[in-house]
ZAGU-7407 format. One record per atom (N, C-alpha, C, O, CB): residue in one letter; x, y, z. Coordinates in steps of 0.02 Angstrom, whole numbers, padded with zeros to 5 digits, always signed. Glycine has a CB too. Layout:
AXYZ/...
# end
This chain:
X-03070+00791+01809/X-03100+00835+01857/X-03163+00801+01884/X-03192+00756+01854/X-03117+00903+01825/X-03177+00822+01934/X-03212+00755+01989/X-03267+00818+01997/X-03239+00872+02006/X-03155+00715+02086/X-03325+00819+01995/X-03400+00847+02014/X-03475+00830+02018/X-03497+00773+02009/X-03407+00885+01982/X-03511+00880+02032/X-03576+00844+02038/X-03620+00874+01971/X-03602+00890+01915/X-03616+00861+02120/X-03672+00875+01997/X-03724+00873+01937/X-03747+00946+01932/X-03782+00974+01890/X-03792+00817+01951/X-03722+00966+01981/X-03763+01043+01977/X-03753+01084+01909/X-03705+01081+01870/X-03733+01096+02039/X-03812+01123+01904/X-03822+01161+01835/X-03782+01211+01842/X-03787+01241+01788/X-03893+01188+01815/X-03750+01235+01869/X-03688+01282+01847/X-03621+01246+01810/X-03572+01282+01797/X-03660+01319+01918/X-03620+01194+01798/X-03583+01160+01750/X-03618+01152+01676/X-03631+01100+01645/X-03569+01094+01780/X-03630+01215+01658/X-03664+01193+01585/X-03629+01188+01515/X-03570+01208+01520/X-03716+01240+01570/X-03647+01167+01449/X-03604+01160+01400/X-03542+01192+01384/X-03489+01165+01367/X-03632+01164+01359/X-03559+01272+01392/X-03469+01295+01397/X-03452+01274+01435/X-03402+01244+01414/X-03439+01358+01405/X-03460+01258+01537/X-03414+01242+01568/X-03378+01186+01543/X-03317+01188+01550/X-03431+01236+01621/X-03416+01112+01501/X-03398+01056+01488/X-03345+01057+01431/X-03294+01023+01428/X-03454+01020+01477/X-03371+01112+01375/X-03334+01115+01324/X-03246+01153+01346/X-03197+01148+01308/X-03384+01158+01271/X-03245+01185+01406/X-03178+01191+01405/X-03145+01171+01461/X-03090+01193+01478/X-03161+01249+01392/X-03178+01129+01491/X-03147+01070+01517/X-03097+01015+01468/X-03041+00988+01469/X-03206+01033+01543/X-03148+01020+01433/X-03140+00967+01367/X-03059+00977+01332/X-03013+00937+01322/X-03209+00990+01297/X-03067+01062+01318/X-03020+01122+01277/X-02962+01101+01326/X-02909+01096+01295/X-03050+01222+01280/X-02957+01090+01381/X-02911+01102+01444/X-02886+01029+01449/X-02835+01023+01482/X-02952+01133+01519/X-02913+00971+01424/X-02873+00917+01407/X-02890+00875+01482/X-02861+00823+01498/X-02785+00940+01387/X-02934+00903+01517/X-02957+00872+01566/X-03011+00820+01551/X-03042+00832+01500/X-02977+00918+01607/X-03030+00759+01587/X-03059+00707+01601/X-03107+00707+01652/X-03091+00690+01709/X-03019+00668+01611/X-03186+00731+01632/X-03250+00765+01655/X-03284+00702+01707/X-03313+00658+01675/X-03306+00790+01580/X-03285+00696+01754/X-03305+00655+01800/X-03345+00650+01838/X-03327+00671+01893/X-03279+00648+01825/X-03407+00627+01836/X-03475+00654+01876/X-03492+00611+01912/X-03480+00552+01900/X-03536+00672+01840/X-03518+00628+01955/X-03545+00588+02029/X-03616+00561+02002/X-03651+00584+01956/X-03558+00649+02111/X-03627+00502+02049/X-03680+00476+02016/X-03754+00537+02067/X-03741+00581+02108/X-03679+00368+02029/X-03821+00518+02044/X-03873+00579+02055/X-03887+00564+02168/X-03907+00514+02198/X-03978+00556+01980/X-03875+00599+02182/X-03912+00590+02262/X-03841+00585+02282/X-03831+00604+02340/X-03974+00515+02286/X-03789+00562+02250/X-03749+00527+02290/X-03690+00592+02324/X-03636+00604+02295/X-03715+00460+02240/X-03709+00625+02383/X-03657+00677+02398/X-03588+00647+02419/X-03535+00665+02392/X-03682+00724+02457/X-03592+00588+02481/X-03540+00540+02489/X-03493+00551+02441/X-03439+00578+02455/X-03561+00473+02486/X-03509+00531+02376/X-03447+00508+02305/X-03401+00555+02294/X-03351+00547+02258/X-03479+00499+02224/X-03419+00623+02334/X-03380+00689+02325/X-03354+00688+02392/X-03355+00742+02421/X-03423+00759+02305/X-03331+00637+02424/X-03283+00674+02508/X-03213+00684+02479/X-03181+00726+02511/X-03271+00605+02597/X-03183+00658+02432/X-03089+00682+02440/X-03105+00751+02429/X-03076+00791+02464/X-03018+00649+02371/X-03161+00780+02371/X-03147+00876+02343/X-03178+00886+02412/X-03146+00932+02437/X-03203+00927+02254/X-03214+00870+02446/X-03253+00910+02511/X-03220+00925+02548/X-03208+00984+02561/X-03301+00883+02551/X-03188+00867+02582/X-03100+00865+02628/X-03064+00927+02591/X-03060+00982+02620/X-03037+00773+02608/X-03043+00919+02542/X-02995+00975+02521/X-03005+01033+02532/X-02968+01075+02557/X-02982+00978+02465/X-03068+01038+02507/X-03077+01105+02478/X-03097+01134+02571/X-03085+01192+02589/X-03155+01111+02398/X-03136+01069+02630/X-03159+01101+02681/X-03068+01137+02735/X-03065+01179+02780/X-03220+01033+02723/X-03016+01100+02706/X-02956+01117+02739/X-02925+01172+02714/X-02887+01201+02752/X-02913+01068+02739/X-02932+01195+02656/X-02916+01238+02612/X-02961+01299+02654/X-02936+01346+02684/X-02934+01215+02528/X-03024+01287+02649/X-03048+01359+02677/X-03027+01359+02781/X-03012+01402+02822/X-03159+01364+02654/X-03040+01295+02780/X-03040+01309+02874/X-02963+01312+02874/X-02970+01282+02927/X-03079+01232+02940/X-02903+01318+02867/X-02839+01332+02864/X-02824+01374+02819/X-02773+01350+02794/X-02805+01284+02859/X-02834+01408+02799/X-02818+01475+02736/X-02864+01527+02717/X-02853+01581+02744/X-02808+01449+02666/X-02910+01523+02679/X-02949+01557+02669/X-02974+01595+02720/X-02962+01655+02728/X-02982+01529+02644/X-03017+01554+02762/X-03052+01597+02799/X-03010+01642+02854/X-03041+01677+02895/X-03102+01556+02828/X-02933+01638+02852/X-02891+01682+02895/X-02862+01748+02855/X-02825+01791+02878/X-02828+01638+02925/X-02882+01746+02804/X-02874+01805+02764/X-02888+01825+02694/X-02888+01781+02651/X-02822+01815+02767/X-02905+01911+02669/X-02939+01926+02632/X-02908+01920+02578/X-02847+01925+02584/X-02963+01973+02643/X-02932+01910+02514/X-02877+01914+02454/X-02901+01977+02414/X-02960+01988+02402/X-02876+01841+02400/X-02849+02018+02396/X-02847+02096+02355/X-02889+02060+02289/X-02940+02087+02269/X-02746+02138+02330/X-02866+02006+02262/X-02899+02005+02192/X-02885+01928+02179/X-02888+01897+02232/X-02863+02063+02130/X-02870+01890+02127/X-02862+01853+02085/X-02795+01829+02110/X-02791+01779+02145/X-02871+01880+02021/X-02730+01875+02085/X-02680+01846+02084/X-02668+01850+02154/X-02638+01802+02176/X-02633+01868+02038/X-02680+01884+02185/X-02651+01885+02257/X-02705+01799+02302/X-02682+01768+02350/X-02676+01992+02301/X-02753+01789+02279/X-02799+01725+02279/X-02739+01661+02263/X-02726+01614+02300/X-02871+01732+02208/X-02711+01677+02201/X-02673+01598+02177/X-02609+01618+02201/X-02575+01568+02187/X-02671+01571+02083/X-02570+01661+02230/X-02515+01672+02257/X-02523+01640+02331/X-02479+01600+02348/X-02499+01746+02252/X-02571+01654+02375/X-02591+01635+02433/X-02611+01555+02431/X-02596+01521+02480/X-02646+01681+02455/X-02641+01526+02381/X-02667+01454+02365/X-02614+01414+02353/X-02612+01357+02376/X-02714+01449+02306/X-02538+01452+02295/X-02478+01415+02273/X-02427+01405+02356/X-02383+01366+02373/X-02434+01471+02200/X-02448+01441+02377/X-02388+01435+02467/X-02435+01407+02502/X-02406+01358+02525/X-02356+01520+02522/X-02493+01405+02523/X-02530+01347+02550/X-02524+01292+02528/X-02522+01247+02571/X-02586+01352+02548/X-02520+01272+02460/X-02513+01204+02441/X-02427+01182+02467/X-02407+01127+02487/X-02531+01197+02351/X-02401+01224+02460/X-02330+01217+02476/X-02327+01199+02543/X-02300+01145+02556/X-02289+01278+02464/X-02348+01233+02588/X-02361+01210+02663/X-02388+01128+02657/X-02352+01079+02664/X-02428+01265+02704/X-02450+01129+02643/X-02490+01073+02634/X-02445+00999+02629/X-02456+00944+02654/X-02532+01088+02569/X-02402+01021+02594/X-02356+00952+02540/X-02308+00950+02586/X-02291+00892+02596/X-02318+00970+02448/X-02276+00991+02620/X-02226+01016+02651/X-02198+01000+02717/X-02168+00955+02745/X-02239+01067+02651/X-02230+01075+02732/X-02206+01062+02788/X-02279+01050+02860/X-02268+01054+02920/X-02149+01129+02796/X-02338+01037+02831/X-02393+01004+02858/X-02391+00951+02879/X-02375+00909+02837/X-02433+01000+02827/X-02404+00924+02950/X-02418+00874+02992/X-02475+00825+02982/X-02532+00840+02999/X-02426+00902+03046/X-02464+00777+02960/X-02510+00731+02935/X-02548+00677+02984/X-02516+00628+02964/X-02475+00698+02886/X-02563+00667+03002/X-02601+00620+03058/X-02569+00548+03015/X-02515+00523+03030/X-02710+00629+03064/X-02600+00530+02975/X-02618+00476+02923/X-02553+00451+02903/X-02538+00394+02887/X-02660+00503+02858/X-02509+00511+02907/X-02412+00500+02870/X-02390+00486+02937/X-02332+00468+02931/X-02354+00587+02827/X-02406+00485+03001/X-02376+00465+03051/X-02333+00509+03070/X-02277+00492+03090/X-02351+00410+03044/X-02353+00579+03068/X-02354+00638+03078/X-02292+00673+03024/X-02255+00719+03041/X-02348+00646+03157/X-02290+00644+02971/X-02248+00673+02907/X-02290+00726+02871/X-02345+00747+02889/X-02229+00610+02850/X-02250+00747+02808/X-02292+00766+02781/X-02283+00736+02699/X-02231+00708+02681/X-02294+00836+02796/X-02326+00743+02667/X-02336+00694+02573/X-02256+00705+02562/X-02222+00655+02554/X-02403+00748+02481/X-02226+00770+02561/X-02163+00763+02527/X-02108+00753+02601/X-02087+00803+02630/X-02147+00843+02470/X-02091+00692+02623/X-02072+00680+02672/X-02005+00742+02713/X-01978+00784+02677/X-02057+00612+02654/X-01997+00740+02744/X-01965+00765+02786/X-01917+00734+02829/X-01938+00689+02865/X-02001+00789+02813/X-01841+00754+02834/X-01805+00754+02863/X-01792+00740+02956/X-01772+00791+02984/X-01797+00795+02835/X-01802+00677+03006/X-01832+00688+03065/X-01759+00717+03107/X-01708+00707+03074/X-01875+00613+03096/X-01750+00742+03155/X-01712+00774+03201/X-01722+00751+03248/X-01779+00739+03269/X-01715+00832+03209/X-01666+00736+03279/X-01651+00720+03357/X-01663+00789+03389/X-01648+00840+03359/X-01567+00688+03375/X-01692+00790+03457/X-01675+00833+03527/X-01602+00871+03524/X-01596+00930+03540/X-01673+00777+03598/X-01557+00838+03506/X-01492+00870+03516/X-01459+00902+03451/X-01403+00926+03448/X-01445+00818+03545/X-01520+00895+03383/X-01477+00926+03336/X-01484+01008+03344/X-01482+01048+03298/X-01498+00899+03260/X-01488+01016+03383/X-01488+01095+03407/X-01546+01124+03390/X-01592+01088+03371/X-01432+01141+03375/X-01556+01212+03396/X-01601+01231+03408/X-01678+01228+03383/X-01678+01195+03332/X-01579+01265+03411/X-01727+01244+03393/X-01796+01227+03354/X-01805+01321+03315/X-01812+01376+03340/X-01882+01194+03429/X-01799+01294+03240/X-01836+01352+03214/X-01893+01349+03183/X-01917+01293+03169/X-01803+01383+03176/X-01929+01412+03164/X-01998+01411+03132/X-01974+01458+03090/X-01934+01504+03100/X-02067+01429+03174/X-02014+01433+03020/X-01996+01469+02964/X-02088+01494+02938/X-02129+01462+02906/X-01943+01411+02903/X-02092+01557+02966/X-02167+01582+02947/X-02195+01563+02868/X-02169+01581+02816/X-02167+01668+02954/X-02238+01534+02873/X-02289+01520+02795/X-02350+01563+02793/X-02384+01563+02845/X-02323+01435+02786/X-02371+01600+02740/X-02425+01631+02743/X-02460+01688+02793/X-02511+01703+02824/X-02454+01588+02740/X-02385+01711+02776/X-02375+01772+02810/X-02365+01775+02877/X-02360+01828+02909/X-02421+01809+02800/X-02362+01688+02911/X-02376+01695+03008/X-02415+01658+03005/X-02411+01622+03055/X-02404+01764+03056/X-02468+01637+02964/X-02518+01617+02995/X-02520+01539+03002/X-02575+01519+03021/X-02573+01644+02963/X-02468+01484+02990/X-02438+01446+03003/X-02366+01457+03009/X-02341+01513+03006/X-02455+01408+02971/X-02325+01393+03020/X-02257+01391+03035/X-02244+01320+03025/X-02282+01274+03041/X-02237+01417+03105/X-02150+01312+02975/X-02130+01245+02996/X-02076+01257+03016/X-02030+01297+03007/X-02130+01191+02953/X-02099+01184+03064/X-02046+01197+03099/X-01963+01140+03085/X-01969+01083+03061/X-02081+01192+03175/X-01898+01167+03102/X-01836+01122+03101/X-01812+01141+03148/X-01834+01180+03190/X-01790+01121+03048/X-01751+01109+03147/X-01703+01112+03196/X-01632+01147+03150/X-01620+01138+03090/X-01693+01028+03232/X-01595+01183+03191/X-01537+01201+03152/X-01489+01164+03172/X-01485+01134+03226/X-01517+01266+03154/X-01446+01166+03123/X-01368+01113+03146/X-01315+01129+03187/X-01270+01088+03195/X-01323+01099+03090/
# end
């Protein structure tokens, strides 16, 4: 687990990190830079999800987070993948017939295919 120095990480947080079999990873002091992959994430996570809707509680929080990541891996447009996404995807010709969208997150994205 990748973080900074801030004091809300104190001995219980560390000790069940520890309990959790995780590998405690700290940024060196001043250095905010050393934290851009969690910043990136976590800033796409809220500007694409979060901030488009409210969560009832907890589980309805990691139900909404488990189908975002699913999108994310999915069926998300990657600049960087050469417009793939991490778990690659299938490409379609113009003529394999029609274009569908399969709603994610309730509507508030879409991927899209083609049907056969």
């Amino acid at each position: 687990m990748l973080r900074d120095r801030d004091g809300i990480y104190g001995h219980v947080f560390q000790r069940k990190v520890k309990a959790l079999g995780l590998t405690d990873i700290i940024t060196p002091k001043a250095s905010p830079w050393c934290n851009g992959f969690a910043e990136r994430v976590i800033g796409i996570i809220r500007r694409e999800c979060t901030d488009h809707i409210i969560a009832m509680n907890e589980r309805h929080l990691s139900r909404v987070l488990r189908e975002f990541v699913e999108y994310y891996n999915g069926g998300r447009c990657h600049q960087a993948l050469d417009g793939d996404a991490p778990e690659s995807r299938s490409r379609f010709a113009p003529t394999d017939g029609r274009v569908r969208a399969r709603p994610m997150l309730g509507g508030l994205h879409h991927v899209y295919t083609r049907a056969a």
